[in-house]
C-alpha positions in Angstrom: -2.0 8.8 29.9 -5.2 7.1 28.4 -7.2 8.6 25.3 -10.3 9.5 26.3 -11.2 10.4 22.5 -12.9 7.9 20.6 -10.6 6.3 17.6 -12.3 6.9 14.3 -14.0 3.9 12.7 -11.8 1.2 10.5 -12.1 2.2 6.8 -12.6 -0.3 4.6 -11.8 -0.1 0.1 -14.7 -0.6 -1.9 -13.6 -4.6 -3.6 -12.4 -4.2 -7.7 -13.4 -7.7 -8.1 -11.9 -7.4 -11.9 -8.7 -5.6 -11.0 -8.1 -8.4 -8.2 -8.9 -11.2 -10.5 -6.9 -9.5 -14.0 -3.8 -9.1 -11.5 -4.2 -12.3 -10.1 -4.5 -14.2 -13.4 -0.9 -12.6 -15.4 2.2 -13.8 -15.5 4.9 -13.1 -13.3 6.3 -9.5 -14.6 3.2 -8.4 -16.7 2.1 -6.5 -13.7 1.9 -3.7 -15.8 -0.2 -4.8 -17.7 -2.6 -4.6 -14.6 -1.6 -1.5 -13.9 -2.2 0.6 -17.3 -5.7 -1.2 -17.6 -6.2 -0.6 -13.5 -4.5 2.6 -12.5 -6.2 3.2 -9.5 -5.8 -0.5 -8.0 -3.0 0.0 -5.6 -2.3 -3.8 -5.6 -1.3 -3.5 -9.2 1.5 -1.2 -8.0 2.4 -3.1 -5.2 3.2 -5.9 -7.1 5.4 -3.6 -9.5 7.4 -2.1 -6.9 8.2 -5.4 -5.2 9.2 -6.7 -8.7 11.4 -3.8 -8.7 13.3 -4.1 -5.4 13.7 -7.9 -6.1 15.4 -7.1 -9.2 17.4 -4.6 -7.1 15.4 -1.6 -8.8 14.7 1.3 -5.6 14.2 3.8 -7.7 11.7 2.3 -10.1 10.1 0.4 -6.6 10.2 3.9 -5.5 8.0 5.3 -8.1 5.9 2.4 -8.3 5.1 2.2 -4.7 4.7 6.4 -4.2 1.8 6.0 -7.6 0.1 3.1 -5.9 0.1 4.8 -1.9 -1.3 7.9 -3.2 -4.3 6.1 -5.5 -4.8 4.7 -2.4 -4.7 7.4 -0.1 -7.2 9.1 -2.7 -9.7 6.1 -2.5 -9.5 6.0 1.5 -10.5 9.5 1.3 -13.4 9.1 -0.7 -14.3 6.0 0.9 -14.4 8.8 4.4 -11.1 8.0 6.1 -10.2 11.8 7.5 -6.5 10.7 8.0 -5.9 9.0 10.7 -7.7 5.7 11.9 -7.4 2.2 11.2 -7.3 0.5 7.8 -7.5 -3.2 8.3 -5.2 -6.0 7.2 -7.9 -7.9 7.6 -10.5 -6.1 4.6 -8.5 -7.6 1.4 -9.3 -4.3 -0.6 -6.7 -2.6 1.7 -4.2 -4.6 0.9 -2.8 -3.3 -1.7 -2.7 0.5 -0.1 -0.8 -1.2 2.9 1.6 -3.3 0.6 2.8 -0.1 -1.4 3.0 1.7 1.8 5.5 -0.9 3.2 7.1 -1.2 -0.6 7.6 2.7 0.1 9.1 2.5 3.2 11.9 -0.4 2.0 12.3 2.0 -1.0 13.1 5.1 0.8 15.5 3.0 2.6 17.5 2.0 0.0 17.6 4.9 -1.9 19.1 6.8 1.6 16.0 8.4 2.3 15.7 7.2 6.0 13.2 9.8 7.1 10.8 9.0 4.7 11.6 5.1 5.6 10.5 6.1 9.2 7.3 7.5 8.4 6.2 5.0 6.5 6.5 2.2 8.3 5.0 4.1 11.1 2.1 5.1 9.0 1.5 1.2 7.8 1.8 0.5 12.2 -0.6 3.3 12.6 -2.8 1.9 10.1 -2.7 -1.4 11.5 -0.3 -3.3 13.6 -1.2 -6.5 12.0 -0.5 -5.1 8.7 3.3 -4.2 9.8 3.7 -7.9 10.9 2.4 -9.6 8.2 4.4 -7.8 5.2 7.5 -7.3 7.4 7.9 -11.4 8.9 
């Protein structure tokens, strides 16, 4: 069956030109850095929590990642998204709530919490498909 409902309109992050160019500019593992200075710039947390799982980390990926998806979901909120609707891959400022979403999800996973796992990598589909194929290959 067809939805007749209109989807709600794409929600795009307001650009932090200076957390984007502070994160982009340290060295490899000073992400944290970013992160104290910027704590409401997802990407910063992103970057921690895959840090994390490449040093074989979940828990501290876990942590990381959970910080960084609910700044976000607090910045789509005031930015008007009502919970459900896209959030394009495409708008670079939602980036980094998309990446700590999927860091999430590959978390939960390897911590044993496959429910969680689930729900978050259907959230980041949800959110956009593009999003899911990009961070997941």
């Amino acid at each position: 069956m067809r939805n007749l409902l209109p989807e709600p309109p794409a929600t795009r992050l307001p650009v932090d030109a200076e957390a984007s160019a502070a994160l982009e500019s340290v060295a490899p593992g000073a992400e944290k850095e970013v992160a104290a200075r910027f704590p409401s710039y997802s990407d910063a947390w992103a970057a921690l929590a895959k840090t994390s799982m490449d040093a074989g980390e979940p828990v501290a990926a876990y942590a990381y990642a959970r910080t960084g998806y609910h700044r976000g979901l607090d910045q789509l909120r005031r930015a008007g998204w009502r919970g459900s609707g896209p959030v394009p891959w495409a708008h670079e400022a939602n980036r980094g709530f998309l990446r700590c979403l999927h860091q999430l999800a590959l978390a939960a996973d390897a911590i044993g919490e496959s429910d969680e796992a689930a729900r978050c990598a259907q959230f980041l589909r949800d959110c956009d498909p593009s999003a899911a194929d990009a961070l997941t290959g």
